[in-house]
C-alpha positions as CSV (number, residue, x, y, z in Angstrom):
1,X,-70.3,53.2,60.0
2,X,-69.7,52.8,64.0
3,X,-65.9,52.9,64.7
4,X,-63.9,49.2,65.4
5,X,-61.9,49.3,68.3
6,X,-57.9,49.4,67.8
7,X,-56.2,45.3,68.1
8,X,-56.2,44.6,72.3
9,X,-53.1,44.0,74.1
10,X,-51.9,40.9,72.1
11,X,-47.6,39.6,71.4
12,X,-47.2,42.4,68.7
13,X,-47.0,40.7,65.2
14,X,-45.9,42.7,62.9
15,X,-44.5,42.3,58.9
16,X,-42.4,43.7,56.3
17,X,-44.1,43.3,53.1
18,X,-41.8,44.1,49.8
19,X,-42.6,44.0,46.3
20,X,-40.2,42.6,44.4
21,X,-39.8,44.8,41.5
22,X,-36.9,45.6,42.3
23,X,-33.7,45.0,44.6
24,X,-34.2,46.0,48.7
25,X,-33.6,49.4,48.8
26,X,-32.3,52.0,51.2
27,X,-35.6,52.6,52.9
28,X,-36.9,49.2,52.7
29,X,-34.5,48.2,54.2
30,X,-35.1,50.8,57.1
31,X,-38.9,49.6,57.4
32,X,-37.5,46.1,57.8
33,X,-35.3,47.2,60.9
34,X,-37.9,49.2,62.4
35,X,-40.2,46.3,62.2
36,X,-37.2,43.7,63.3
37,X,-36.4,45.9,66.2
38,X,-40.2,46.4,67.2
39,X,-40.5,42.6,67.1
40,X,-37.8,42.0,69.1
41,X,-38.2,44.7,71.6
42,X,-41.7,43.6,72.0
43,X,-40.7,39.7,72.8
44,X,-43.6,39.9,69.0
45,X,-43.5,38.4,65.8
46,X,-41.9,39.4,62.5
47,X,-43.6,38.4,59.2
48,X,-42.1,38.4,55.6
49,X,-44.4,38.7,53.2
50,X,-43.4,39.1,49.5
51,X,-46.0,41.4,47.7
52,X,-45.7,39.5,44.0
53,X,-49.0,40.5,42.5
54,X,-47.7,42.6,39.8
55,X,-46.9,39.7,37.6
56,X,-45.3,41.8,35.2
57,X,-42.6,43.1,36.9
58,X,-41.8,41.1,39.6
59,X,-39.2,37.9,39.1
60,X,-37.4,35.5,41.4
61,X,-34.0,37.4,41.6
62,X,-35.6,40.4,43.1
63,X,-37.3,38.3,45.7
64,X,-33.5,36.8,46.2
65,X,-32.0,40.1,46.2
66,X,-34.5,41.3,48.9
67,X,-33.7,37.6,51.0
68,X,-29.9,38.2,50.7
69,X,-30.3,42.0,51.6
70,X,-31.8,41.1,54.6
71,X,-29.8,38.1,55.9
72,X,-26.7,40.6,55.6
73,X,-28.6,42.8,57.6
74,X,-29.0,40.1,60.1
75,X,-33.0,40.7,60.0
76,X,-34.3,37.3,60.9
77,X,-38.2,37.1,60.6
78,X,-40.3,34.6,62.3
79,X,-42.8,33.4,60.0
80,X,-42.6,33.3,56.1
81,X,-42.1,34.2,53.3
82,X,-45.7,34.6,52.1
83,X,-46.5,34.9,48.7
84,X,-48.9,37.0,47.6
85,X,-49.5,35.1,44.2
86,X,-50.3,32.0,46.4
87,X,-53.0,33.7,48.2
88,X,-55.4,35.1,46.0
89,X,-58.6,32.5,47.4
90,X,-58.5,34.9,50.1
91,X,-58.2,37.9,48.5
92,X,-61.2,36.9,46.3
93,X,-62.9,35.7,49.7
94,X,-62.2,38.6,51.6
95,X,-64.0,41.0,48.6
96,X,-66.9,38.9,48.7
97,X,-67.1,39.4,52.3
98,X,-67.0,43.5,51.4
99,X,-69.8,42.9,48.8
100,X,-72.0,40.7,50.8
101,X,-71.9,43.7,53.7
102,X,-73.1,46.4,51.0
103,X,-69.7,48.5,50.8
104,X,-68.9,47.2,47.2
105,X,-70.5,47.7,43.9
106,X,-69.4,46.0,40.2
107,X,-68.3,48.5,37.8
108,X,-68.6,47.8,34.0
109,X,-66.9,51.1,32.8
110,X,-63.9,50.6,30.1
111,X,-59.8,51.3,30.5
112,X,-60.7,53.8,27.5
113,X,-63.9,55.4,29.1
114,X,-62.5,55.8,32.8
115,X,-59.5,57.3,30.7
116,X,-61.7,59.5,28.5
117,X,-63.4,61.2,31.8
118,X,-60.4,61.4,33.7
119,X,-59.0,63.5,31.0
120,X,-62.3,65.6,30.8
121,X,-62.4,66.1,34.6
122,X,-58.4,67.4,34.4
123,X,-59.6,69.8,31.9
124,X,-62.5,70.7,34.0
125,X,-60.4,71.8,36.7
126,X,-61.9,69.0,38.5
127,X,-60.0,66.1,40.1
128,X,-59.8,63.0,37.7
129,X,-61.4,60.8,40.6
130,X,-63.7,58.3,39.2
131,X,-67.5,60.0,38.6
132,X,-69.6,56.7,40.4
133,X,-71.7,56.3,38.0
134,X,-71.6,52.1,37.9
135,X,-72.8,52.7,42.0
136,X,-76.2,53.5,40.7
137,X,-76.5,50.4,39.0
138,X,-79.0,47.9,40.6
139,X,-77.3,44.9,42.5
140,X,-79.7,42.8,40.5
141,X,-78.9,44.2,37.2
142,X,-74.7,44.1,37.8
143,X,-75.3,40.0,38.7
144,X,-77.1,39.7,35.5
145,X,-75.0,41.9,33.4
146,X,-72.3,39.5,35.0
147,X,-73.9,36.1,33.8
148,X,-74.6,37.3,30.3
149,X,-71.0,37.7,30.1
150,X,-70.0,41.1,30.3
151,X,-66.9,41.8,32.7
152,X,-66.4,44.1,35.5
153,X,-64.0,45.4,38.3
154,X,-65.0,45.8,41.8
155,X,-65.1,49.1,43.5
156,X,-65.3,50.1,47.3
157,X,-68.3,52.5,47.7
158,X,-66.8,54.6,50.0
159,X,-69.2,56.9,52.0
160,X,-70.2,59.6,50.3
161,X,-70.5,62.0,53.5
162,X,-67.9,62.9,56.6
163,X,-64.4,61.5,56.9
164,X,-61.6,58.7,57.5
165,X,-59.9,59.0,60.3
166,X,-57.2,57.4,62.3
167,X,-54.8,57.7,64.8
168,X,-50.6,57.3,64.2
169,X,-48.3,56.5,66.6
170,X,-46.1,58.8,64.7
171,X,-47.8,61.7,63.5
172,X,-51.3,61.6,65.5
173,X,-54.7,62.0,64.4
174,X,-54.5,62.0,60.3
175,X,-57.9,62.6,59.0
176,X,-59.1,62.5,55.5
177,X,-62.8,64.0,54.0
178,X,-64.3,60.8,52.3
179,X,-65.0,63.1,49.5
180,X,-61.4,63.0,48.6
181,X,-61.3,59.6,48.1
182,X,-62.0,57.9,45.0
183,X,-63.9,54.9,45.3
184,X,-60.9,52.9,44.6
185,X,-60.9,49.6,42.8
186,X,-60.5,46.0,45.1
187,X,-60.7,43.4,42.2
188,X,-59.8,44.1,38.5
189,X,-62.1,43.0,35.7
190,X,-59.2,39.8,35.5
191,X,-59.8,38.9,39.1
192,X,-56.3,39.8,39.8
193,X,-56.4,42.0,43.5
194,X,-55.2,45.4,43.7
195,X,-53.1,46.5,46.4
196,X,-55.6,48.2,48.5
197,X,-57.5,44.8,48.8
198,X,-54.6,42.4,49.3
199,X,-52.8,44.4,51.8
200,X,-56.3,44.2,53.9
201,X,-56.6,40.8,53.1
202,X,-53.3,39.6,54.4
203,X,-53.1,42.3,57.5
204,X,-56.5,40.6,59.0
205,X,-55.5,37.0,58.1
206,X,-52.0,37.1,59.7
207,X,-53.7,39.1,62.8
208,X,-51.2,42.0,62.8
209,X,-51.5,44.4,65.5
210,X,-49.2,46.7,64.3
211,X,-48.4,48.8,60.8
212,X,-45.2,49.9,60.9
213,X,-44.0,51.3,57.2
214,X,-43.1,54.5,55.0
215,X,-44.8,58.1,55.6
216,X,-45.9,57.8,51.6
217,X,-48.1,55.1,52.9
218,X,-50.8,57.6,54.5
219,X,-52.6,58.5,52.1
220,X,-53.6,54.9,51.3
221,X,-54.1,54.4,54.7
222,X,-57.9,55.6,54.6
223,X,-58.7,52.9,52.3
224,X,-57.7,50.2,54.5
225,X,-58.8,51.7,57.8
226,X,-62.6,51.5,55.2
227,X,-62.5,48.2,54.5
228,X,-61.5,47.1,57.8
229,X,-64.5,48.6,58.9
230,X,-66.5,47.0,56.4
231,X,-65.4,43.6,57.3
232,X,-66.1,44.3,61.2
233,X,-61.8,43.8,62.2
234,X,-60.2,45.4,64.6
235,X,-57.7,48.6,63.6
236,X,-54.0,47.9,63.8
237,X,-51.7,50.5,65.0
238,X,-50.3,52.5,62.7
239,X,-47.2,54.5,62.6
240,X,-45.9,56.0,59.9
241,X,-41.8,56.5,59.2
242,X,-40.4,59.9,57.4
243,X,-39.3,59.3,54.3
244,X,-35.3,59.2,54.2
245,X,-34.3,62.1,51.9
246,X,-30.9,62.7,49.8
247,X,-28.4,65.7,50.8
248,X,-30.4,67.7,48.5
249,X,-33.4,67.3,50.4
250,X,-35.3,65.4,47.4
251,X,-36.6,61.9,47.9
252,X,-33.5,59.5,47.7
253,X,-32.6,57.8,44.6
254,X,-30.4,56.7,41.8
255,X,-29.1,60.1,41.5
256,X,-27.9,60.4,44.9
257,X,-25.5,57.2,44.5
258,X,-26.6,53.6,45.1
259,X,-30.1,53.0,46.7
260,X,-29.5,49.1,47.1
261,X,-28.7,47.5,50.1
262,X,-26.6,44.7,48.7
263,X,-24.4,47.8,46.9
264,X,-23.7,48.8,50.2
265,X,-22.2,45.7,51.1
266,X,-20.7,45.6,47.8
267,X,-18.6,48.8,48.9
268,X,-16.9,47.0,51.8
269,X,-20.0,48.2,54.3
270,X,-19.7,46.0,57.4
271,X,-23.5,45.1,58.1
272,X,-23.5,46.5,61.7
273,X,-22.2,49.6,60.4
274,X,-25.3,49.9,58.2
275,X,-27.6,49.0,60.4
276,X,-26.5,51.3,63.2
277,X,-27.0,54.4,60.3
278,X,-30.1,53.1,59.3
279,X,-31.4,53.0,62.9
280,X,-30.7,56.8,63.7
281,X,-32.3,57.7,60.2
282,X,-35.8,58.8,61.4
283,X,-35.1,57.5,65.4
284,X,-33.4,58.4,68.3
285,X,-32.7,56.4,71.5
286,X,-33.2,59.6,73.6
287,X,-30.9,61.8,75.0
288,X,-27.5,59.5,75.6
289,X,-24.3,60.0,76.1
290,X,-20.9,58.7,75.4
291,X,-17.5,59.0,77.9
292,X,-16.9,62.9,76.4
293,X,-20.2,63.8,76.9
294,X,-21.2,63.8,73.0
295,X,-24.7,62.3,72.1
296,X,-23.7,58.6,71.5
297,X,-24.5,56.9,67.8
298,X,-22.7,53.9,68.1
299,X,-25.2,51.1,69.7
300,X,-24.6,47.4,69.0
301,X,-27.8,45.2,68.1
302,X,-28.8,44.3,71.6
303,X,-28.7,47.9,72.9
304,X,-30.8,48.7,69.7
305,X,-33.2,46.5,70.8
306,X,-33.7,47.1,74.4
307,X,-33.8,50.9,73.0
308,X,-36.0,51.1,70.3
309,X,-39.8,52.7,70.3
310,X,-42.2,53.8,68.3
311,X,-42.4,57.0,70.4
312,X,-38.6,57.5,69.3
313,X,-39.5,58.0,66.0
314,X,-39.7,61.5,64.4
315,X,-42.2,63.4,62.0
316,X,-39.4,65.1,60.4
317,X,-37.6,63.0,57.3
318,X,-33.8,62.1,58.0
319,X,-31.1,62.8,55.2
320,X,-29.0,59.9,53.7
321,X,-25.1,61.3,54.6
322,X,-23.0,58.8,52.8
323,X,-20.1,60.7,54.7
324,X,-21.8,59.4,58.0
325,X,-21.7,56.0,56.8
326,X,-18.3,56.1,55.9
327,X,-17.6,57.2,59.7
328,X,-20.0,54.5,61.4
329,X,-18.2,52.0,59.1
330,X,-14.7,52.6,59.7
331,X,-15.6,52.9,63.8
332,X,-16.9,49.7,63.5
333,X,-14.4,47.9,61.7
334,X,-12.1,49.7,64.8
335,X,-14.4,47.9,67.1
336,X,-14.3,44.6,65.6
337,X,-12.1,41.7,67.2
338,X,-9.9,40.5,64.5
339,X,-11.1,37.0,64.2
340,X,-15.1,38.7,63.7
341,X,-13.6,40.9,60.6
342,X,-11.4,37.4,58.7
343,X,-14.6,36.1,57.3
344,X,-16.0,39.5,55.7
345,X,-12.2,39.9,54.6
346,X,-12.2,36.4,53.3
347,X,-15.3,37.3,51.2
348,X,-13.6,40.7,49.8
349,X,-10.1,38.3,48.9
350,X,-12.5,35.5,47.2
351,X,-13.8,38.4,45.1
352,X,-10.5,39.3,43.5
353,X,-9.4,35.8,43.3
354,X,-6.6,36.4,46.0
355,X,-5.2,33.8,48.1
356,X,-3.5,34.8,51.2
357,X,-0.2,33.0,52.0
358,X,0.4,34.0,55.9
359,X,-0.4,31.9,59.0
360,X,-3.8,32.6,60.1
361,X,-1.7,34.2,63.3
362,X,-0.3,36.3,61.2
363,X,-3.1,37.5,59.1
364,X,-4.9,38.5,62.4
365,X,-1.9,40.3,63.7
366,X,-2.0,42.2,60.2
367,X,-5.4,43.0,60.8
368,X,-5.1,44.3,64.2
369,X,-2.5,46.7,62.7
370,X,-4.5,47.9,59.8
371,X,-8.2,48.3,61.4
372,X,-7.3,51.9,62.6
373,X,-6.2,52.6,58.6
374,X,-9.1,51.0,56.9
375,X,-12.2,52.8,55.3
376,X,-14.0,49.6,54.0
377,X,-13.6,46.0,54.0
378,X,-12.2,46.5,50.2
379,X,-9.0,48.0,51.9
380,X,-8.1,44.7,52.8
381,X,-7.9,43.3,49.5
382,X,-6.6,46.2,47.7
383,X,-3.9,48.7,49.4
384,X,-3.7,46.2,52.5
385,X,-3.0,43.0,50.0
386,X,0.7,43.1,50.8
387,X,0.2,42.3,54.4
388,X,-1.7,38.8,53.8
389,X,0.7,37.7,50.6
390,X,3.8,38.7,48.1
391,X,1.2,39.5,45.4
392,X,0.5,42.9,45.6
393,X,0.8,45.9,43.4
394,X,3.4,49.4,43.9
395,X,1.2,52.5,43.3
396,X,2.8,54.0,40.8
397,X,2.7,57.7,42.3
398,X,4.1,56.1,45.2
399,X,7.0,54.7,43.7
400,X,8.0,57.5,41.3
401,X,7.7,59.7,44.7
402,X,9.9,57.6,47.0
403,X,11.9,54.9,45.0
404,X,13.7,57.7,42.5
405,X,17.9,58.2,42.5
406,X,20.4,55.9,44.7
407,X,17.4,54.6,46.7
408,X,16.4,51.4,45.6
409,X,19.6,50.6,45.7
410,X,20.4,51.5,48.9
411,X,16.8,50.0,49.8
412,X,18.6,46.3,48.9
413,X,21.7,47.4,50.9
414,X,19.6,48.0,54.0
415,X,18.0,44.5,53.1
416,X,21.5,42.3,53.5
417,X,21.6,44.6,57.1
418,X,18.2,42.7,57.7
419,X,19.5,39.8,56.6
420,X,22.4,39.4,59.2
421,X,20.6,41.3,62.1
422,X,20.5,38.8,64.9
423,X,17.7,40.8,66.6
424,X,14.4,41.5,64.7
425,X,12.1,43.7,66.9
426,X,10.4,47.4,66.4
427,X,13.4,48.6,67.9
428,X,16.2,47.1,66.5
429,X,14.4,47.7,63.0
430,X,14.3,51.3,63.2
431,X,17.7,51.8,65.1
432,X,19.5,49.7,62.1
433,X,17.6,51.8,59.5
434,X,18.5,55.0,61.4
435,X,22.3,54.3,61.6
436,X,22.0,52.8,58.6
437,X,21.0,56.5,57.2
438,X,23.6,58.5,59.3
439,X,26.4,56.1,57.4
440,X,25.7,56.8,53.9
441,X,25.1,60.7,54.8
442,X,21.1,60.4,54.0
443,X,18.1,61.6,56.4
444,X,16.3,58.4,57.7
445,X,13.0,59.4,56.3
446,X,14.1,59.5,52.4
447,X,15.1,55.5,53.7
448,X,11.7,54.9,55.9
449,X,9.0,56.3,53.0
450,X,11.0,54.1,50.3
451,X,11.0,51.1,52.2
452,X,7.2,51.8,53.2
453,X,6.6,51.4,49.5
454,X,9.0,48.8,49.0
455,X,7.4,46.9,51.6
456,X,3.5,47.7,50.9
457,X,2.8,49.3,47.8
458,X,1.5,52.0,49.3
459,X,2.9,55.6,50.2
460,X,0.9,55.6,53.1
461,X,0.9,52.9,55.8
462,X,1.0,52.7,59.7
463,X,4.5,52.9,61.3
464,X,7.1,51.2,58.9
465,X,8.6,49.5,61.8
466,X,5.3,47.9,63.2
467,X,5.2,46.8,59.5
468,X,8.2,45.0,59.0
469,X,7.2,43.0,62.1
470,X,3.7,42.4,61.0
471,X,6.0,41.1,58.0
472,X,8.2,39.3,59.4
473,X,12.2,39.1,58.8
474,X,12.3,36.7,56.4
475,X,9.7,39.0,53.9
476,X,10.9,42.6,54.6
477,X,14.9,40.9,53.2
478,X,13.4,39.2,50.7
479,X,11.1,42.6,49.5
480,X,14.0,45.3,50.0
481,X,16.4,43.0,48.3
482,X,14.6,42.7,45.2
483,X,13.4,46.3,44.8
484,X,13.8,47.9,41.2
């Protein structure tokens, strides 16, 4: 079979095709980036395509789940969604097409007798690949067999002699001897397509140039590279991604912690956070650096854009480090202007059913204070709720650390201080406190720890003075006063 030349120099169309079986998952996800970034680098084309086929297992809330997943990511595609269970006309077309060209055969063998042999080979010592048998069978005689009745799959007849080859933009030349593969099934007995055949299908029909998806694809990569031979198409590119690994080195999965992207987002991720990480999991931008001369990792969506290749990406998988996450989020929370953060705060606040009760001035001032403090958006309606509204909660460890003895009760002394302080700065806060302290005999900081928890709930919070002005008079009197 003579080789078909790879796709000319066309706008680069590429796709991210899901199943949904299940929720968008960590290196889905990753795939869809690479793909978005590609298309957008490229000035090319992003197709969605939802894989649907397996009727069984796939429902409406995963294909949601995978939508919403993707819109937090900000991963806009161009044309779709396609549905694979709305296009199976040309899946049936596109065997026929395979038949018609002699690299197909009908194969009458039972579940129970392809089970039976399989079992025999593995005992053999030999590999449970299907034995061939039905190729032998007359076309004549199958189309006969057929209109009497009987019911049969159909099976690529792959060549019997040499190899399948191709070449990755990732990993090379990959080459596989034909005798290894099976001659793998394109339409069940029901009609229904199998994966190898659909994926072909679809590929040719939306004209992709370019195959961009998980290194666990490569071995069924010789079975499509076959059959779009046998239907005279031109080869896409290929390029394979490393898989994306836990800290243990094993695949990622449940074990390792959540493997869904809308968890992520559950946790308070900011979505530019997560997609920087997922970026630099399997790529790099090449050898840049930041102000100290470090190798830089932060890159904003337009620099990811202008940056990204397919010759960036390595061979070698990349490891998941939730602890890296952690860092990239709470940089970029740093990064982001207040006004950018209030709706993802807004969203964490609706969650927990709290209403803020500050001036929207106010709640960004808060927010420019407590950026530098906060680990996730959750912060902000958890330990930071005290800053945005008077219902909040003390840590208890907090206040059995700092409110024990005389000190609440100095606490609502220092408040009538407040109270009839003409002058209500950083300053003036923390000199009235400290003479306050050298009146009564006491060190300031028993005084500044008890009112931080007075004040916030928390033991731990930026400088109490830049606090009680992001407070305000009025609501560090009112909150010292009525301390128990």
């Amino acid at each position: 079979m003579s080789e078909v030349p790879v796709s000319p120099a066309l706008a680069p169309r590429v796709r991210f095709a899901p199943s949904p079986t299940g929720y968008l998952h960590v290196g889905g996800a990753r795939t869809a980036l690479f793909n978005w970034l590609f298309a957008r680098h490229t000035g090319g084309t992003l197709i969605l395509r939802i894989e649907d086929t397996d009727f069984e297992r796939s429902s409406e809330e995963m294909v949601e789940g995978i939508l919403e997943g993707m819109r937090w990511l900000g991963l806009n595609w161009d044309e779709g969604p396609f549905y694979q269970s709305k296009r199976l006309p040309l899946y049936k077309e596109t065997a026929a097409k395979i038949l018609a060209a002699g690299h197909a055969y009908y194969c009458f063998c039972t579940k129970d007798e392809l089970e039976q042999r399989r079992a025999a080979a593995t005992a053999a010592g030999r590999p449970p690949m299907y034995d061939r048998r039905c190729r032998q069978i007359p076309r004549e005689e199958a189309e006969r067999r057929l209109a009497a009745g009987e019911t049969a799959a159909l099976r690529f007849a792959v060549p019997e002699g040499g190899s399948t080859s191709f070449d990755d933009a990732v990993f090379g030349k990959v080459e596989f001897a034909n005798s290894e593969i099976e001659d793998f099934v394109l339409l069940r007995s029901d009609g229904i397509p199998t994966y190898h055949l659909s994926v072909v299908a679809d590929d040719v029909d939306m004209r992709l140039t370019h195959i961009i998806r998980g290194a666990d694809h490569i071995s069924n990569t010789p079975k499509q590279v076959l059959q779009y031979r046998a239907l005279g198409a031109a080869l896409p590119i290929f390029a394979h991604v490393p898989l994306i690994l836990g800290p243990d080195k094993t695949r990622l999965s449940k074990r390792h912690g959540a493997t869904s992207v809308i968890s992520y987002k559950q946790m308070g991720i900011v979505p530019e956070a997560f997609r920087n990480f997922l970026a630099l999991l399997g790529w790099t931008p090449g050898q840049l650096k930041d102000a100290n001369g470090k190798d830089r990792e932060i890159f904003g969506s337009d620099e990811l854009i202008q940056l990204f290749s397919l010759g960036g990406i390595s061979k070698s998988n990349s490891v998941f480090d939730n602890d890296k996450l952690a860092w990239f989020n709470t940089e970029y929370i740093r990064a982001y202007p207040s006004e950018q953060l209030l709706p993802l705060i807004q969203e964490e606040w609706a969650k927990v059913g709290f209403t803020p009760t500050r001036s929207e001035q106010e709640i960004t001032h808060a927010i420019d204070l407590l950026k530098p403090r906060a680990r996730n958006l959750i912060d902000f309606a958890t330990a930071f709720r005290a800053y945005f509204g008077d219902s909040f909660e003390v840590d208890p460890t907090a206040r059995e650390k700092f409110l024990s003895g005389q000190v609440p009760e100095l606490l609502r002394e220092l408040g009538s201080r407040y109270a009839a302080a003409t002058e209500f700065s950083e300053a003036s806060a923390e000199a009235l406190l400290r003479a306050f302290a050298e009146e009564k005999g006491l060190k300031a900081g028993a005084l500044i720890n008890g009112s931080r928890v007075a004040l916030t709930g928390q033991g731990v919070a930026p400088s109490l003075f830049a606090v009680m002005l992001a407070l305000g008079q009025e609501r560090v009197v009112r909150r010292l006063s009525q301390i128990q």
